[in-house]
N, C-alpha and C positions, 0 to 999 in steps of 0.2 A: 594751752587750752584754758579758758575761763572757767572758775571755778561753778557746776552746779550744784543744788540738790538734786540726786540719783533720784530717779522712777523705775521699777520694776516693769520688763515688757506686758506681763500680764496683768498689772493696774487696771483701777479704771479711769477714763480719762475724769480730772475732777480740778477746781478751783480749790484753792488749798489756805489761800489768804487773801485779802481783800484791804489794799491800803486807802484809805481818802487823802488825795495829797488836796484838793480843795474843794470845794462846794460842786466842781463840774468833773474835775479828771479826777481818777480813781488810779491804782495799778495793782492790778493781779496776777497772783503767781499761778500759772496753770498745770499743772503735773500733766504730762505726756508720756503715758506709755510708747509710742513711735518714736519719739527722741530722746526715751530713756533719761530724761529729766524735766525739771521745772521748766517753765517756758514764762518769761518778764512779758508783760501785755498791760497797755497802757489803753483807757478807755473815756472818750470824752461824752458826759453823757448830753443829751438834747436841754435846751432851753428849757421848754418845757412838754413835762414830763406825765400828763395829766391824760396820755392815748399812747397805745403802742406806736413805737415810732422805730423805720427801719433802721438797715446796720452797713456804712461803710466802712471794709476794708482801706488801709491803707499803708504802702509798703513804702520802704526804705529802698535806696540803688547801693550803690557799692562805694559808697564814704559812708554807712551806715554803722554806728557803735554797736556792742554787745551789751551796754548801758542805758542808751535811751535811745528814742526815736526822734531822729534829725525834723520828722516833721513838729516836735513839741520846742524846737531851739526857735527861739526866737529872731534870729538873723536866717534862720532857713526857713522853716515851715511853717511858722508863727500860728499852727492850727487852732490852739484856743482862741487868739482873737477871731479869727477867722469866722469857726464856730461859734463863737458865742452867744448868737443870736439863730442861730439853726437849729430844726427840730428832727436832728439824728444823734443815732449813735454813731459814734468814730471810733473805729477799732485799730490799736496802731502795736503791732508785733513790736516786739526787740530785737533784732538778731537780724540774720537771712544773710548777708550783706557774702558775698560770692561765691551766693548758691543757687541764684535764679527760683529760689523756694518751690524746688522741686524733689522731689527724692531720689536721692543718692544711693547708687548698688554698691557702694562701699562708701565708709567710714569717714566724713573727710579729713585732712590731717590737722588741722587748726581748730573744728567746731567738734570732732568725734561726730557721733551721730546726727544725721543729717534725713529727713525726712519732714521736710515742710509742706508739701502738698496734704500730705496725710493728717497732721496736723490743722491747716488752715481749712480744708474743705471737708474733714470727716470729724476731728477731736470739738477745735474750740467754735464751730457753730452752732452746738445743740447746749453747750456752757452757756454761751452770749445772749441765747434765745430764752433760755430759761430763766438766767439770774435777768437779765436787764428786760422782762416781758417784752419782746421787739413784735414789729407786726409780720415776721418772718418774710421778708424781701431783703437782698442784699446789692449790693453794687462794691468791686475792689477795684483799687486802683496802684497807681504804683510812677516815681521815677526813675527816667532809665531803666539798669538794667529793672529795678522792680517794675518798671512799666511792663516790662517782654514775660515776669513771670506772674504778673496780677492778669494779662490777655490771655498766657497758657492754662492757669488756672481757670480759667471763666469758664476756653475753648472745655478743658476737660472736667469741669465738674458743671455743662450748662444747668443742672438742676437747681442747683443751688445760686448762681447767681441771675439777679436781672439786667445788672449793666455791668459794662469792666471802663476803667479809664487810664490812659495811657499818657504820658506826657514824656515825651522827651525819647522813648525806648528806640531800641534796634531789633528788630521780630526774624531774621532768617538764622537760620540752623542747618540746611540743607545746603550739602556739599562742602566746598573746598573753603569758601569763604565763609559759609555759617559757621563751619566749624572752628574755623579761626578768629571769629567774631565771639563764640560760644568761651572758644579758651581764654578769650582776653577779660570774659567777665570772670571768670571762676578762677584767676590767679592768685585770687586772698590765698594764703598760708600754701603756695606750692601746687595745690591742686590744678588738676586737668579735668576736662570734659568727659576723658574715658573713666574716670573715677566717679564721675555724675552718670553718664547714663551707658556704660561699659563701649564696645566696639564701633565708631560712626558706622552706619549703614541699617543698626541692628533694630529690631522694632520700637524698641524704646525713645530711640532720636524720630522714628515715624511717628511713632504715637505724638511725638511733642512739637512734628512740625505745623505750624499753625494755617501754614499756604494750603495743607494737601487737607487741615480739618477745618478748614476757616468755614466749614456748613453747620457746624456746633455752636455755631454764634446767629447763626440766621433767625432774625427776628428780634434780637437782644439789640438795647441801648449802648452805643459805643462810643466812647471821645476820644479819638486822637488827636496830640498836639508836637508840634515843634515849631523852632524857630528857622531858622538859614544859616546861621552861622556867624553872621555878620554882627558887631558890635552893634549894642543897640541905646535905650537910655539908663540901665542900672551898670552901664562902664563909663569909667571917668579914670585919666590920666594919671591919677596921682592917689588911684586904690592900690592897696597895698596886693601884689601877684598879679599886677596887670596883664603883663603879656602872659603867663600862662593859662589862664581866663579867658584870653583873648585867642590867643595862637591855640592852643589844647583844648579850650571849651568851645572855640569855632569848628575847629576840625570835626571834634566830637559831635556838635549841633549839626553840621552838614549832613553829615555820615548817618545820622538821626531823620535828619529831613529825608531824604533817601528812602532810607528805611519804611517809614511811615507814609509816605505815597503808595508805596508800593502794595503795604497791608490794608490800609485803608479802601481800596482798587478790589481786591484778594474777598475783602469781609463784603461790600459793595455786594459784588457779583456771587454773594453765595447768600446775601439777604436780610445782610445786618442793616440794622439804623444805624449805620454810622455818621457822627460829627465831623469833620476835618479842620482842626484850627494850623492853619501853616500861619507863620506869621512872618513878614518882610525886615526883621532883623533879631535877634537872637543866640547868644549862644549856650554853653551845656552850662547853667548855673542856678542855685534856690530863688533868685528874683523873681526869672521868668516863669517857675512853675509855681508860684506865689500867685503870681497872674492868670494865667490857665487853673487854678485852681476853682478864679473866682468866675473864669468862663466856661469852666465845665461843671458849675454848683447845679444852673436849669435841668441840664440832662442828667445827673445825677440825683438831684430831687424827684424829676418824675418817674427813673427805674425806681424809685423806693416808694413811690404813693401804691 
């Protein structure tokens, strides 16, 4: 387990340190009573800064470090360029990476405590909203699996967000195949599903199914995106793990396309604005959600005006 600084369950939640690593990104250490420790949060602030400007979330999947945030790597996320001409805040966790950032009924055996819903939608909003004056509107986002847990969190805290955006994720959990879909994220350090949300069947997997609450979104600004699976222009021959990229990150992107028709249909018919970016090749890799990043900036900027 990584080492943290320990937080007392009765703490209060509070920012504890505040690093500038330059002129725009900051990283703060956040004390979590819920996670009974610091929590690393990485923050890009807006261009300018001269009006309360809103706040997106944005999650990690499951190649995510316990160090930084794959969306600040510059061959994956490359968000400061990205941002650096945008007038938001970007909030970008450290951690999560096969826990679907939900909370855990037990303990999990690689990260110990595990409660990131709790965190993300009750501790570090009223920190972010305070220290950075935002105009209180939020939009979170997420790939893969962070896409299926930036959509649950939206479904279950609608208060608090105004849009969610999804790129690339898998959204079912119900039944035979969620549930083996569910275990294949939360394999980091041994863990299973029933250590995420105890027995399949029990209220807890209902609470978190997004098909049977996708009316908790009605009205809310949504982007979904995938590709097909199919090679597209960021593979070439003679990249180094081609065929895994290509054989594994196809499968995976299909499996994704799938998925995302189907939620997309689900949130539709219960009265979301959803987007739908499906795209004619694609498969599961940073390029492509590099690119969707920059096609779902429109609808993410106007959940936050």
């Amino acid at each position: 387990m990584p080492e943290y600084v320990q937080v007392a369950a009765d703490a209060q939640p509070s920012i504890t340190s505040i690093t500038t690593v330059d002129d725009r990104l900051l990283l703060l250490q956040v004390a979590s009573p819920a996670m009974r420790r610091e929590v690393p949060v990485n923050v890009l602030l807006p261009a300018d800064r001269s009006q309360p400007r809103g706040v997106l979330y944005l999650l990690d999947g499951n190649s995510g470090q316990v160090e930084s945030s794959n969306w600040l790597d510059r061959t994956r996320g490359n968000a400061e360029d990205f941002f650096a001409d945008k007038n938001v805040n970007v909030v970008l966790p450290v951690g999560g990476t096969g826990t679907l950032f939900t909370d855990w009924t037990q303990d999990h055996p690689k990260f110990g405590r595990t409660q990131w819903e709790t965190f993300l939608s009750k501790e570090l909003p009223p920190l972010i909203d305070a220290q950075l004056d935002t105009n209180g509107r939020n939009v979170i986002g997420g790939i893969s699996s962070g896409a299926q847990g930036a959509v649950m969190l939206a479904a279950r805290e609608p208060q608090l967000y105004d849009g969610v955006v999804g790129y690339s994720g898998c959204y079912v959990t119900d039944g035979p195949v969620g549930r083996a879909l569910t275990d294949l994220v939360v394999l980091n350090g041994m863990a299973n599903s029933e250590m995420m949300w105890g027995p399949e069947g029990n209220d807890v997997w209902r609470e978190h199914d997004l098909f049977s609450n996708a009316s908790a979104l009605a009205g809310k600004k949504v982007y979904l995106s995938s590709g097909n699976g199919l090679p597209g222009p960021h593979e070439s021959l003679d990249q180094q793990g081609i065929q895994d990229r290509v054989v594994v990150g196809g499968l995976l992107e299909a499996g994704s396309n799938l998925c995302t028709d189907q939620l997309a249909q689900a949130l539709r018919d219960a009265g979301a604005d959803v987007t739908r970016s499906a795209q004619p090749v694609g498969v599961h890799a940073w390029p492509y959600w590099r690119d969707e990043l920059g096609r779902s900036w429109p609808t993410i900027e106007a959940a936050l005006r």
